[in-house]
N, C-alpha and C positions, 0 to 999 in steps of 0.2 A: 736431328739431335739437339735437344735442350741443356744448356747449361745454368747455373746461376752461379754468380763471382759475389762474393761481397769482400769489402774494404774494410777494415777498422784500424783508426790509432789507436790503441788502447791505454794512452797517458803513461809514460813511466813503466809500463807493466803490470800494473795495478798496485805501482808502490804509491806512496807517500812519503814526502820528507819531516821527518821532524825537526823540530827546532835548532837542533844539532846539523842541519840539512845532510843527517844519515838518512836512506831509503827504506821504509819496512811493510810489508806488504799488508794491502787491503781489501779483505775477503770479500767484504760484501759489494764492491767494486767488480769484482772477480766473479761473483755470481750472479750478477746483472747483468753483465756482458755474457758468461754463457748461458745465462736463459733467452737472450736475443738471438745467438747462434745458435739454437735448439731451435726456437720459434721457426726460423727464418730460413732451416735446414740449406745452407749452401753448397753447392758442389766442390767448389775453393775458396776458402777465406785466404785475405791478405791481411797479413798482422804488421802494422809501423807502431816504430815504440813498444817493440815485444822487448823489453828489456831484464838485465840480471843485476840482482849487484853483485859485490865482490864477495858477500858474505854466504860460505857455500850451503848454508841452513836455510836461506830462501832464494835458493834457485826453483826457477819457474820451466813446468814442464808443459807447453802449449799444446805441444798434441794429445797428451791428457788431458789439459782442463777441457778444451771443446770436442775431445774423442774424434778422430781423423788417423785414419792408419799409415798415412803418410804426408810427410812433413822435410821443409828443408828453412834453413835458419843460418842466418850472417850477423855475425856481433864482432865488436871488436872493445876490450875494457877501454871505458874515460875515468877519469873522475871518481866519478860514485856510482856508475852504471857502464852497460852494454850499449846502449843505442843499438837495438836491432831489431829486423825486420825479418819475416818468415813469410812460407806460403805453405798451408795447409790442402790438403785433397783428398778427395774420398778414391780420386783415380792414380793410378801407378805415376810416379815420378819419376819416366825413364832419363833424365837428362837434368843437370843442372851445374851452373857455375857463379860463382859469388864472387863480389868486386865491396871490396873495402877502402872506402876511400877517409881521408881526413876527418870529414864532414859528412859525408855522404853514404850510406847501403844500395846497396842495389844485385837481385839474383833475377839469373834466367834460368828459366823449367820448358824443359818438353812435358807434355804431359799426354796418355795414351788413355784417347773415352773410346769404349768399343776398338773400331779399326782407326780412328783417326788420330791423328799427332795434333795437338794443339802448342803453340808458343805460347807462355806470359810470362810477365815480368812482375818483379814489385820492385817498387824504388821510391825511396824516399829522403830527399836530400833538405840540409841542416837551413832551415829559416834564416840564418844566418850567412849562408854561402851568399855572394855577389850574383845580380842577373848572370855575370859572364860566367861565372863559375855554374851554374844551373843551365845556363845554354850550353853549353860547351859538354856537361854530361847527357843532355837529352840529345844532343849532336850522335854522341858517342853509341847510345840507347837504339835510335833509331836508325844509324847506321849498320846493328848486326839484329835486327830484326828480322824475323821469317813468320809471313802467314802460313798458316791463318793464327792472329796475332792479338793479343791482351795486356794491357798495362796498366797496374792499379800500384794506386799510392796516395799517402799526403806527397805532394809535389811543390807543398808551400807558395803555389801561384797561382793567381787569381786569372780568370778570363776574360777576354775581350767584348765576351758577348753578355757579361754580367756589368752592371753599372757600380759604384761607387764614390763614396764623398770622402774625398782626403784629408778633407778637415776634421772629419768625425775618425776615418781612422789611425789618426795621429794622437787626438783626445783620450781613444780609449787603450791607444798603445803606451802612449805617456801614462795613463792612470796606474798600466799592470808594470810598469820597467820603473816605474817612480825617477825617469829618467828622459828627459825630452831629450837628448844627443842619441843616444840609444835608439828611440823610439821614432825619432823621424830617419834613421840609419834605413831601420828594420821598411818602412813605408814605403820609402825612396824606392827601396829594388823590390817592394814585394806591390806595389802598384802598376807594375811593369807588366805586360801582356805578350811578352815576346812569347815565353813559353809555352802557352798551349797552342796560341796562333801559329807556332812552326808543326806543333805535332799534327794541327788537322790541317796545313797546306803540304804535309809529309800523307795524306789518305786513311790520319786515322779519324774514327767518331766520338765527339763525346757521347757517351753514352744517357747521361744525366739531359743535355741541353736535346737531344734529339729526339725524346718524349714528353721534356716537361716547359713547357710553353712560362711559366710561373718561376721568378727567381726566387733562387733559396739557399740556404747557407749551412753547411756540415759543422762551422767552427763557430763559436765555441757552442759548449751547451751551459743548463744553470750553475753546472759543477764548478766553472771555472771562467772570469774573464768577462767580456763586455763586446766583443770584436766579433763579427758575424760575417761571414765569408766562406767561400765553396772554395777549399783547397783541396779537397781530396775528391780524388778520381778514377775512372774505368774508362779505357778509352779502348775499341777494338776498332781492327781492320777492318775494311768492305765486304770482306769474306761472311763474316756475320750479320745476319737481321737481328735489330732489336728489338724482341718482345716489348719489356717493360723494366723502368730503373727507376730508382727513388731514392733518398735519405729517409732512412727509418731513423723517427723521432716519437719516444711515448717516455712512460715514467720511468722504465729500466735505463734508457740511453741518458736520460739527463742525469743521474747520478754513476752510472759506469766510467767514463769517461768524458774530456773534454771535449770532443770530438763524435760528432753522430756519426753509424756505419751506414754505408751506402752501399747501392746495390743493382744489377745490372743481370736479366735474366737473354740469354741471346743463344739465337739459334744457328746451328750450321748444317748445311744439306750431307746426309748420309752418302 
């Protein structure tokens, strides 16, 4: 049994702030991202930064824009948006429960292909939360994990097995925050490597580093920013072999969002 997962942030929602920094939605945004997810036909897509605003005229119906007969979704209103995150499937979603944290989304799905139960998660916690505060929910994640087992998200942390220059990514975090205090804040805990190194000496794979020999970066695209980094991920249990995964990057993805979707096709024995 084959599956394919794909990941996407999808910036905002496919809002836009205007000047007023109120949120209003942007179509063609909106239809760049679902022609990827057409192309790219998924089994589950993970939506971070599926977000609403408060204004009930453009609330966003995700399982209609990419057509998915089932769908579960965690928000909680901030500010001027939702912050939320969803999981899409073309297969039944017998199970699911949702943790709303401060900063933080994060849902877990059963979900039933044929005769087998699969686990995934999406989660995706606030670039802003502390290392400890990101350790302590991946703590939490992989403590009620059940194979055979899937975890996708922006998870806002970078890997041990990907290299990095701190001077460059202080430069180009200062250029977007117009704020060095801010910006070396944001560095400090997000140059940190605890996170994914606990998840794969916990048995899971990256799915991205264990087919592609060549570093490469999901964040940002031309849309937005200067900071090029692999924060977003798929990471499965042993239980699965992996096909093939990549970041899909063409002319749709650099203007849909800031973030390219990624993608992870993996098989489990019937």
């Amino acid at each position: 049994m084959k599956i394919k997962v794909m990941e996407y942030n999808i910036f905002n929602g496919f809002f836009d702030r205007d000047k007023n920094n109120e949120l209003k939605p942007n179509k063609e945004r909106e239809q760049a991202a679902k022609k990827i997810v057409n192309q790219e036909k998924p089994d589950i897509l993970i939506l971070t930064e599926a977000d609403h605003t408060k204004n009930k005229n453009f609330k966003q119906n995700y399982k209609e824009i990419f057509n998915y007969p089932h769908g579960v979704f965690a928000s909680k209103p901030l500010a001027h948006r939702d912050f939320g995150i969803g999981i899409l499937s073309k297969y039944p979603i017998v199970k699911h429960k949702t943790f709303l944290f401060p900063k933080s989304r994060w849902i877990k799905t059963s979900i039933k292909i044929k005769k087998k139960i699969i686990h995934l998660d999406a989660i995706h916690p606030n670039p802003h939360n502390t290392q400890k505060e990101k350790e302590n929910l991946f703590k939490k994640l992989v403590n009620k994990k059940e194979n055979p087992y899937i975890v996708g998200g922006d998870f806002n942390a970078i890997s041990p097995y990907d290299k990095y220059d701190k001077k460059s990514l202080l430069n180009n975090f200062t250029k977007k925050l117009n704020n060095l205090e801010k910006a070396n804040k944001i560095v400090k805990e997000i140059i940190k490597t605890n996170i994914i190194r606990f998840l794969i000496k916990k048995g899971l794979k990256d799915t991205y580093k264990e087919k592609n020999k060549k570093q490469d970066y999901s964040y940002h695209t031309q849309l937005s920013g200067n900071n090029y980094m692999r924060i977003d991920y798929i990471l499965c249990s042993k239980d699965f072999k992996i096909i093939s995964s990549g970041i899909i990057k063409n002319e749709l993805a650099e203007k849909a969002s800031d973030h390219y979707p990624i993608y992870a096709v993996l098989e489990l024995n019937d």
